[in-house]
Chimera marker file (.cmm) of the C-alpha trace (Angstrom):
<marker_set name="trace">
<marker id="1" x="81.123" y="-44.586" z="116.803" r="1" g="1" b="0" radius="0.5"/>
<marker id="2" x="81.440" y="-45.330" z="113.208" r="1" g="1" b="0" radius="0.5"/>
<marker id="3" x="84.633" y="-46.152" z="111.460" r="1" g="1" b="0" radius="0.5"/>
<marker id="4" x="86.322" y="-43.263" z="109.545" r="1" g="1" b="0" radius="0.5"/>
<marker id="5" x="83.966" y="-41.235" z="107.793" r="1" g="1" b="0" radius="0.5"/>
<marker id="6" x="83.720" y="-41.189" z="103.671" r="1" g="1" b="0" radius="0.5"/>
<marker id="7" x="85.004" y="-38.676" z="102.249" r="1" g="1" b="0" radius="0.5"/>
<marker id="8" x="82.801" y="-37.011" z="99.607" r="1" g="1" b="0" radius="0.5"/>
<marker id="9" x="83.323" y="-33.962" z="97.447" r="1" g="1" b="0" radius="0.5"/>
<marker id="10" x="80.211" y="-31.189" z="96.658" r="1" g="1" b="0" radius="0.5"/>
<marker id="11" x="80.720" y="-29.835" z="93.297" r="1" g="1" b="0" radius="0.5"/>
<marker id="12" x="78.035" y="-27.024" z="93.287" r="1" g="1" b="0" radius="0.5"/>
<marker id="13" x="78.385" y="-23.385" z="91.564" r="1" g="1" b="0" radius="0.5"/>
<marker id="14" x="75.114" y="-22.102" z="93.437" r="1" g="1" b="0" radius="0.5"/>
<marker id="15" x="77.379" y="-21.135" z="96.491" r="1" g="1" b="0" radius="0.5"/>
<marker id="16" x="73.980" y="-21.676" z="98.752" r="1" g="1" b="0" radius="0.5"/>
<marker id="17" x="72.737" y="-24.501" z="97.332" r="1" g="1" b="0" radius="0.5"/>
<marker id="18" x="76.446" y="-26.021" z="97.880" r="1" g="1" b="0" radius="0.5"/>
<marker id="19" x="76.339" y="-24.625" z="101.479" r="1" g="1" b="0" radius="0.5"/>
<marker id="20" x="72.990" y="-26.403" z="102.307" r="1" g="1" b="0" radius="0.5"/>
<marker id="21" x="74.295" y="-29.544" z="101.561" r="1" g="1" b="0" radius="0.5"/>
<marker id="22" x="77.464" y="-29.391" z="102.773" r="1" g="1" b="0" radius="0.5"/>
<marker id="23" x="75.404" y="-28.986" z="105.986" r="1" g="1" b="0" radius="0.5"/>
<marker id="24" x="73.563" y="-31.636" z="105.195" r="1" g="1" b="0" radius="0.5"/>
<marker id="25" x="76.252" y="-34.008" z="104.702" r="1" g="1" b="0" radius="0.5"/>
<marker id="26" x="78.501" y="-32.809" z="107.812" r="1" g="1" b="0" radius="0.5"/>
<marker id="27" x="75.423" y="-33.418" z="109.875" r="1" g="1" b="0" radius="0.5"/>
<marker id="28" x="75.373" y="-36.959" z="108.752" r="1" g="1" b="0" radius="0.5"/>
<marker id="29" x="79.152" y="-36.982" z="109.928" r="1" g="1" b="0" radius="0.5"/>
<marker id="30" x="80.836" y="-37.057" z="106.498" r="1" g="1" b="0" radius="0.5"/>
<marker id="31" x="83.822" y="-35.558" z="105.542" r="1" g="1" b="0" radius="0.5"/>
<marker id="32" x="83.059" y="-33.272" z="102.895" r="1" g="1" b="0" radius="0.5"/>
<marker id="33" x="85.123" y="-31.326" z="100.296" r="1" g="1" b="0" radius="0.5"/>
<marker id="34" x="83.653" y="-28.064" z="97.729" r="1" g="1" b="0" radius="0.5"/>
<marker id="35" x="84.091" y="-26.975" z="94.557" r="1" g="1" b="0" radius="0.5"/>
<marker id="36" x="82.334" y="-24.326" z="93.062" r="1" g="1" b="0" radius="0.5"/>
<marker id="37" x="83.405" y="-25.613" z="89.234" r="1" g="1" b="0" radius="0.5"/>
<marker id="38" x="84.388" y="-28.522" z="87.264" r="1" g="1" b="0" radius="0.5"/>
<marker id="39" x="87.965" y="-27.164" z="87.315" r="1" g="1" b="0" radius="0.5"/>
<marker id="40" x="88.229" y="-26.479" z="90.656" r="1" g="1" b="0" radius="0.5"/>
<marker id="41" x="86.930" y="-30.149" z="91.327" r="1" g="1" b="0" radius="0.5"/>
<marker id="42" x="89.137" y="-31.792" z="88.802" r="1" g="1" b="0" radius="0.5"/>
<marker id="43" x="92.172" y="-30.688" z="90.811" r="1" g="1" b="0" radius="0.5"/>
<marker id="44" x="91.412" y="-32.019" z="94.226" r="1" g="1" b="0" radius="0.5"/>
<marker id="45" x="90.561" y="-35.188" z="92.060" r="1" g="1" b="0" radius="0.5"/>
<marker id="46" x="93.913" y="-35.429" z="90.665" r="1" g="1" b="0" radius="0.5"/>
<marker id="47" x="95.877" y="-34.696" z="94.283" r="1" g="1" b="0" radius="0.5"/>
<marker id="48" x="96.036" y="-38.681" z="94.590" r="1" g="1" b="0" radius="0.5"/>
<marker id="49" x="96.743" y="-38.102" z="97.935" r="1" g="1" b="0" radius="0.5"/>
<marker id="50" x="93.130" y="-37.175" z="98.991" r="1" g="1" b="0" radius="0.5"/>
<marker id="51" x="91.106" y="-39.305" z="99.635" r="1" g="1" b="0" radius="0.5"/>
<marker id="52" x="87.347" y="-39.245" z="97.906" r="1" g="1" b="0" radius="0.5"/>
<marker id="53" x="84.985" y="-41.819" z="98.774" r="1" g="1" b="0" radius="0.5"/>
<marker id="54" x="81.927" y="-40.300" z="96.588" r="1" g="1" b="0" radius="0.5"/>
<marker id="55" x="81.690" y="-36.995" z="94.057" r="1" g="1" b="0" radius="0.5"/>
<marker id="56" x="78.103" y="-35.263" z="94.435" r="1" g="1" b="0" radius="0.5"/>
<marker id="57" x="77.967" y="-32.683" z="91.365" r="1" g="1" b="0" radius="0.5"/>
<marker id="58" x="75.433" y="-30.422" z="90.053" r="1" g="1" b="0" radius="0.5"/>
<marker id="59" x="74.767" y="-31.331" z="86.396" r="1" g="1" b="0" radius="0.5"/>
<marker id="60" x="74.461" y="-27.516" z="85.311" r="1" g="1" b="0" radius="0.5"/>
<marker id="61" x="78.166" y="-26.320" z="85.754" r="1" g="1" b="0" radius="0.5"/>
<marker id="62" x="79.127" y="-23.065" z="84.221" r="1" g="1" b="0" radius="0.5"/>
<marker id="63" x="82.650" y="-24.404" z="82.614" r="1" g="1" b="0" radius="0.5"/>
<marker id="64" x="81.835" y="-27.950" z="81.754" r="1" g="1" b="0" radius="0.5"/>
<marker id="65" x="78.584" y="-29.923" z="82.389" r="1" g="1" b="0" radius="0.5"/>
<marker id="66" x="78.578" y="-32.486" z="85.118" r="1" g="1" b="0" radius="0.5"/>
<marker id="67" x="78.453" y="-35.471" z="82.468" r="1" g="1" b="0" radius="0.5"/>
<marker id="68" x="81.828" y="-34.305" z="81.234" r="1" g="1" b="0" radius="0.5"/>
<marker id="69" x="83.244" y="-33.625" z="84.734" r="1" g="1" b="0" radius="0.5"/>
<marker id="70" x="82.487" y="-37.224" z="85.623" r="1" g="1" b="0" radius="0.5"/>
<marker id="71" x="84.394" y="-38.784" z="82.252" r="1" g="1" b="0" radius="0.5"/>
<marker id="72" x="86.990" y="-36.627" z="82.973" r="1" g="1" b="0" radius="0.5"/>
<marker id="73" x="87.037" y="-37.525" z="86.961" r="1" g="1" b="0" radius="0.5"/>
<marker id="74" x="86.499" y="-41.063" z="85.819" r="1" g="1" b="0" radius="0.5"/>
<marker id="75" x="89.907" y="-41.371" z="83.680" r="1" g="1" b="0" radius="0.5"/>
<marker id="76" x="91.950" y="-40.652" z="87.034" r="1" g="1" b="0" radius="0.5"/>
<marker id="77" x="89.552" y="-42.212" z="89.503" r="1" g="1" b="0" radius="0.5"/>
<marker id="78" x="87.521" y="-45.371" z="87.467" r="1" g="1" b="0" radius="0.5"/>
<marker id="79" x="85.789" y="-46.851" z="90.437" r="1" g="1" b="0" radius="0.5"/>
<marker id="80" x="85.119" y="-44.041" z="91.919" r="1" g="1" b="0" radius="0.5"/>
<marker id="81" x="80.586" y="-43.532" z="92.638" r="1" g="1" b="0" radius="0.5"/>
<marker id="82" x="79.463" y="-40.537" z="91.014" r="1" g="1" b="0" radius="0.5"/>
<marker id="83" x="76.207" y="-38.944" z="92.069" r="1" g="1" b="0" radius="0.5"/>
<marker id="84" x="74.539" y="-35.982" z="89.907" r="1" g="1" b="0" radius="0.5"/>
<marker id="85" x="72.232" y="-33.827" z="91.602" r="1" g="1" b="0" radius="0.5"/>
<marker id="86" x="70.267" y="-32.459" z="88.722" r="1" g="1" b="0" radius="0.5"/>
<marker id="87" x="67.255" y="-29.947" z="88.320" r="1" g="1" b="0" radius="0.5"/>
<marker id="88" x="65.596" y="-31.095" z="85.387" r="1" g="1" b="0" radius="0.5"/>
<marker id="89" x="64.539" y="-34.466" z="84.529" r="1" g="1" b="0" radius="0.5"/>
<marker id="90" x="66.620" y="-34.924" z="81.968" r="1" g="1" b="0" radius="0.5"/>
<marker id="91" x="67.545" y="-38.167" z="80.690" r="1" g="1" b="0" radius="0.5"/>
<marker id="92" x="71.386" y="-38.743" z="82.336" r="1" g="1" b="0" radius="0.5"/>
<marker id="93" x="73.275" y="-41.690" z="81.201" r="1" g="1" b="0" radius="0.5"/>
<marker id="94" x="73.777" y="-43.338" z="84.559" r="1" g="1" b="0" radius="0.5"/>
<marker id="95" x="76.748" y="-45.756" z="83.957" r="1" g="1" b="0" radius="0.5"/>
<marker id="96" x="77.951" y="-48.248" z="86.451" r="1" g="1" b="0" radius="0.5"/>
<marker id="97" x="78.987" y="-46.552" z="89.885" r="1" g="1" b="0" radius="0.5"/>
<marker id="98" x="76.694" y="-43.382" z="88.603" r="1" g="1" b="0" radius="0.5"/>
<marker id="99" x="72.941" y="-42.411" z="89.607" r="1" g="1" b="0" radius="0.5"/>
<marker id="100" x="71.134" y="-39.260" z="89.880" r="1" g="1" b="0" radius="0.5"/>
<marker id="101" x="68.976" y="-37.336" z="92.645" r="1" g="1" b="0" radius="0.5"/>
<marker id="102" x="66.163" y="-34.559" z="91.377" r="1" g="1" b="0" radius="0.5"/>
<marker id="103" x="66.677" y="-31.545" z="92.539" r="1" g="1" b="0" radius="0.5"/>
<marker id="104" x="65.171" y="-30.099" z="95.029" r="1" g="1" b="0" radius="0.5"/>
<marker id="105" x="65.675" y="-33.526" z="97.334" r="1" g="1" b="0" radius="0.5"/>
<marker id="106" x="65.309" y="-33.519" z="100.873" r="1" g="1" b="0" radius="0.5"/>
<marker id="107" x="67.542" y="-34.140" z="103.715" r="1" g="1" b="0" radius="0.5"/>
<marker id="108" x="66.096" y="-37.809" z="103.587" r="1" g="1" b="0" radius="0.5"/>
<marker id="109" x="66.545" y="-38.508" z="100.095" r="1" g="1" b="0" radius="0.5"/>
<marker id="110" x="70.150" y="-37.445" z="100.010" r="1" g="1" b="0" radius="0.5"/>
<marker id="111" x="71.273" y="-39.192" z="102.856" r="1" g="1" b="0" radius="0.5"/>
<marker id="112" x="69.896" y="-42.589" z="101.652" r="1" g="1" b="0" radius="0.5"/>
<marker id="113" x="71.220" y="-41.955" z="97.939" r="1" g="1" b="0" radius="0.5"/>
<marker id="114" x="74.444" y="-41.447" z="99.241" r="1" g="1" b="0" radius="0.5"/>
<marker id="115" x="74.473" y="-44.160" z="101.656" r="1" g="1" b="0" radius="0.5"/>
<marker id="116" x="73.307" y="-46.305" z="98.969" r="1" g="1" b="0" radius="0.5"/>
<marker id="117" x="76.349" y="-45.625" z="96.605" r="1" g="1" b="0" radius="0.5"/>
<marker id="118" x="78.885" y="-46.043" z="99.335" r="1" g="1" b="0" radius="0.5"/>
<marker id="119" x="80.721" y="-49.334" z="100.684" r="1" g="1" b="0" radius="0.5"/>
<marker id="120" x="78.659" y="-50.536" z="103.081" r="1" g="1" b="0" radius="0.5"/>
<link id1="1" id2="2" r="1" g="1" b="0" radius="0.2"/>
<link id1="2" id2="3" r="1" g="1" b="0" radius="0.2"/>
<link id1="3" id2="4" r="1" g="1" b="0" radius="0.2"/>
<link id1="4" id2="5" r="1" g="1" b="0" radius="0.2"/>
<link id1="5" id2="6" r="1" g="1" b="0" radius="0.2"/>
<link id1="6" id2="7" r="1" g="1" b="0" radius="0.2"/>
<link id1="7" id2="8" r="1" g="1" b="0" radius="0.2"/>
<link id1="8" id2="9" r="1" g="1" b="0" radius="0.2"/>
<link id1="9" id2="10" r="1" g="1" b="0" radius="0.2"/>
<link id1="10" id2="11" r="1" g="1" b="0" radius="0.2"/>
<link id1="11" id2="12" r="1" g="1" b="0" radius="0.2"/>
<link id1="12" id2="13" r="1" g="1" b="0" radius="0.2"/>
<link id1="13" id2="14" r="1" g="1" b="0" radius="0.2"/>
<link id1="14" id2="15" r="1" g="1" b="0" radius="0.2"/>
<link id1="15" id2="16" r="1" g="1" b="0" radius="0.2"/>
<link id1="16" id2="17" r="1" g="1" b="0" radius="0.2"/>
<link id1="17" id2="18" r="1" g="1" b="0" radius="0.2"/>
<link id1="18" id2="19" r="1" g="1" b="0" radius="0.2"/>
<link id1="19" id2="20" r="1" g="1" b="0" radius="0.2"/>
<link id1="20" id2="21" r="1" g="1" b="0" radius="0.2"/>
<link id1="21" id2="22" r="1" g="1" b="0" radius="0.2"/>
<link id1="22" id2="23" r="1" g="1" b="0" radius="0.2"/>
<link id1="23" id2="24" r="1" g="1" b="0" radius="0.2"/>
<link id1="24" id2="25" r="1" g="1" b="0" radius="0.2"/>
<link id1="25" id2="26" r="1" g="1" b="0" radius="0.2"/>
<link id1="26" id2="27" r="1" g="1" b="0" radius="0.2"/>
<link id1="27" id2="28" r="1" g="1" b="0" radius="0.2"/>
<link id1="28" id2="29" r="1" g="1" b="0" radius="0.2"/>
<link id1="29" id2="30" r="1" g="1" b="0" radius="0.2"/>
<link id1="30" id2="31" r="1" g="1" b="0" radius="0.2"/>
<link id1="31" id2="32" r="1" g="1" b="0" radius="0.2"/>
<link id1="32" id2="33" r="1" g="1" b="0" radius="0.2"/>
<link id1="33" id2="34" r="1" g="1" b="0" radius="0.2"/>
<link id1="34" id2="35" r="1" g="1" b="0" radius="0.2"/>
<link id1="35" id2="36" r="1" g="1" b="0" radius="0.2"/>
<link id1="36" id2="37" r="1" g="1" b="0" radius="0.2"/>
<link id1="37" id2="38" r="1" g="1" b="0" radius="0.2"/>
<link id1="38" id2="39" r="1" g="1" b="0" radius="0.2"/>
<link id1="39" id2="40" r="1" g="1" b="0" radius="0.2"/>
<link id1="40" id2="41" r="1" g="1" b="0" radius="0.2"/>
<link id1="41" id2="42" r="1" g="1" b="0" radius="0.2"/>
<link id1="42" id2="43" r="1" g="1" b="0" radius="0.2"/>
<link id1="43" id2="44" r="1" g="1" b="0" radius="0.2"/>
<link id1="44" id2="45" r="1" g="1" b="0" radius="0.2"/>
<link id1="45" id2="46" r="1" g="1" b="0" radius="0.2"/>
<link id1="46" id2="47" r="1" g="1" b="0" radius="0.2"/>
<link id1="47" id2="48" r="1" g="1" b="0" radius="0.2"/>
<link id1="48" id2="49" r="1" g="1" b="0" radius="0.2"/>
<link id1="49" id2="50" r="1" g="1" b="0" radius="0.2"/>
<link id1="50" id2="51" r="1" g="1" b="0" radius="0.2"/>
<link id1="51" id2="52" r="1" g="1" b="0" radius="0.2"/>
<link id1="52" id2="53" r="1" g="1" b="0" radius="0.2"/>
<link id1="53" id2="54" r="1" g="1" b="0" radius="0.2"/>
<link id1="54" id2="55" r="1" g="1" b="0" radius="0.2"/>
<link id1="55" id2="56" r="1" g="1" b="0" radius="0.2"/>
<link id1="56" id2="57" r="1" g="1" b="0" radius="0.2"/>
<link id1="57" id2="58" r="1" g="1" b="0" radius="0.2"/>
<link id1="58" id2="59" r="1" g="1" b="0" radius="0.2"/>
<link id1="59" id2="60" r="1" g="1" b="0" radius="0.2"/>
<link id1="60" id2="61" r="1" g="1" b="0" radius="0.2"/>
<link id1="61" id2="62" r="1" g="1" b="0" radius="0.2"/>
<link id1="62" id2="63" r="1" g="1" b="0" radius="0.2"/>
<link id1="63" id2="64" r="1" g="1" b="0" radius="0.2"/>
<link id1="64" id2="65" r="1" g="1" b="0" radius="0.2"/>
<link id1="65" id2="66" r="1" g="1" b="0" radius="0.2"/>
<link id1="66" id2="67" r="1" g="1" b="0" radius="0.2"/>
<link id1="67" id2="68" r="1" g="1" b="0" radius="0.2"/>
<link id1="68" id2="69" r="1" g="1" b="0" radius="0.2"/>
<link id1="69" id2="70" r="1" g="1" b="0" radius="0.2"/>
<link id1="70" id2="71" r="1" g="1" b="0" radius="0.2"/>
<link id1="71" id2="72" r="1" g="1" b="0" radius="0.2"/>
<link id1="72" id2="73" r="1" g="1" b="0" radius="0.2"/>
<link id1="73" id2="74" r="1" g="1" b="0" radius="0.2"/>
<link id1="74" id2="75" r="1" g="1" b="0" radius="0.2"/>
<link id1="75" id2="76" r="1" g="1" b="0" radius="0.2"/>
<link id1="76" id2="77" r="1" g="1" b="0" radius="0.2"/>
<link id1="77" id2="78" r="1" g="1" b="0" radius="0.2"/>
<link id1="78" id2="79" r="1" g="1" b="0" radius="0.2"/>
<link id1="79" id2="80" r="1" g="1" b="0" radius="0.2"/>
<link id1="80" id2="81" r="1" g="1" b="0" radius="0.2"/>
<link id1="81" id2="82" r="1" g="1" b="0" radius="0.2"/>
<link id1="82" id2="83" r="1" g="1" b="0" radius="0.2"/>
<link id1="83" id2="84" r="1" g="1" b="0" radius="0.2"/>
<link id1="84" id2="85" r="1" g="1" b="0" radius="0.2"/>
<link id1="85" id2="86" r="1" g="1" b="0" radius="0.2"/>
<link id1="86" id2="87" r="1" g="1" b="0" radius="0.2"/>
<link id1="87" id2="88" r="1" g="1" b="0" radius="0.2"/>
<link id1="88" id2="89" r="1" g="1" b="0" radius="0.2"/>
<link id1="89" id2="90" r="1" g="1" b="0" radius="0.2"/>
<link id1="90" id2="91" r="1" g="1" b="0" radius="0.2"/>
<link id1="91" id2="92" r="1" g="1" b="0" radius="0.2"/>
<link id1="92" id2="93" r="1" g="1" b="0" radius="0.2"/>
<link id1="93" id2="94" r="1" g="1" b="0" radius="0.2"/>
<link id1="94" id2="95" r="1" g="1" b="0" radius="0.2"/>
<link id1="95" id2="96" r="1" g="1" b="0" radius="0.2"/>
<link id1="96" id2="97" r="1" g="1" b="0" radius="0.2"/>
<link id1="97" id2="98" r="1" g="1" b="0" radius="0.2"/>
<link id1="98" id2="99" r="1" g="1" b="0" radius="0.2"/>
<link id1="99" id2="100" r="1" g="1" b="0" radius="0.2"/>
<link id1="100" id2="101" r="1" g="1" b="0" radius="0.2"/>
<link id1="101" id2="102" r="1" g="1" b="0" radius="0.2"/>
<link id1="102" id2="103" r="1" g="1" b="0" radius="0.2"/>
<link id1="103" id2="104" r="1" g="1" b="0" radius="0.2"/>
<link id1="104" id2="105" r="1" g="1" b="0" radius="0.2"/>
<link id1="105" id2="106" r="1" g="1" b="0" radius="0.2"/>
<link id1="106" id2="107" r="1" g="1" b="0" radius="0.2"/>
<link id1="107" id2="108" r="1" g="1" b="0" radius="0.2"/>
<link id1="108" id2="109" r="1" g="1" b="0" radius="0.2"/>
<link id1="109" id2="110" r="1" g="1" b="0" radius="0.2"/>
<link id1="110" id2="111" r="1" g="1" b="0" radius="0.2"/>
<link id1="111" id2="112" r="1" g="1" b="0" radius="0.2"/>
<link id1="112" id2="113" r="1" g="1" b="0" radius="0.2"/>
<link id1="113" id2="114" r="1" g="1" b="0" radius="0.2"/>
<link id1="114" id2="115" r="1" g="1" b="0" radius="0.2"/>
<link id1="115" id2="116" r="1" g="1" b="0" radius="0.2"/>
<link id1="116" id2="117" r="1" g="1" b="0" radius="0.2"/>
<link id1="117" id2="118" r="1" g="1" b="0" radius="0.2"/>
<link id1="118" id2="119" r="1" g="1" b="0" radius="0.2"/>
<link id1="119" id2="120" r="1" g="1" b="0" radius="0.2"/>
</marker_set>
């Protein structure tokens, strides 16, 4: 059985395309939190008393983009991996502790991105 499981928060505003991979990622025995906005993310973020191992978000967020969700997310949490799940191939400045997945990515692909970005 595997230690405790990361903790990693969906921020999606397709509510089906959040769904799917929130399957996804509980069937690879994650803890997983939603948001269906940048807002709505940014306040779990600041509750310093949950934990978040890893923050998945869609690039294409109604409120605020994903790029500006993760500086913002970034100022409270510095270290903390950020992986955008984006639709077009746009060119996303990946920083340290950031990388992107295409959308649409299979089951596969997510599973070893993620792993990839998280303590071993």
């Amino acid at each position: 059985m595997s230690a405790e499981a990361s903790t990693i928060l969906v921020v999606e505003d397709d509510a089906i395309v959040r769904m799917l991979i929130v399957d996804v990622l509980d069937e690879l025995e994650f803890k997983v939190l939603e948001a269906a906005d940048a807002e709505e993310a940014l306040s779990m973020v600041q509750d310093t008393s949950q934990v978040i191992d890893l923050m998945m978000t869609d690039v294409g967020l109604p409120d605020m983009n994903g790029r500006e969700l993760a500086t913002k997310v970034r100022e409270l949490r510095p270290t903390l991996p950020i992986l955008f799940a984006s639709g077009y191939a746009e060119n996303i400045d990946a920083t340290s502790g950031m990388q992107v997945i295409a959308k649409p990515f299979s089951i596969d692909q997510l599973r070893d991105k993620v792993k990839s970005m998280l303590p071993a």
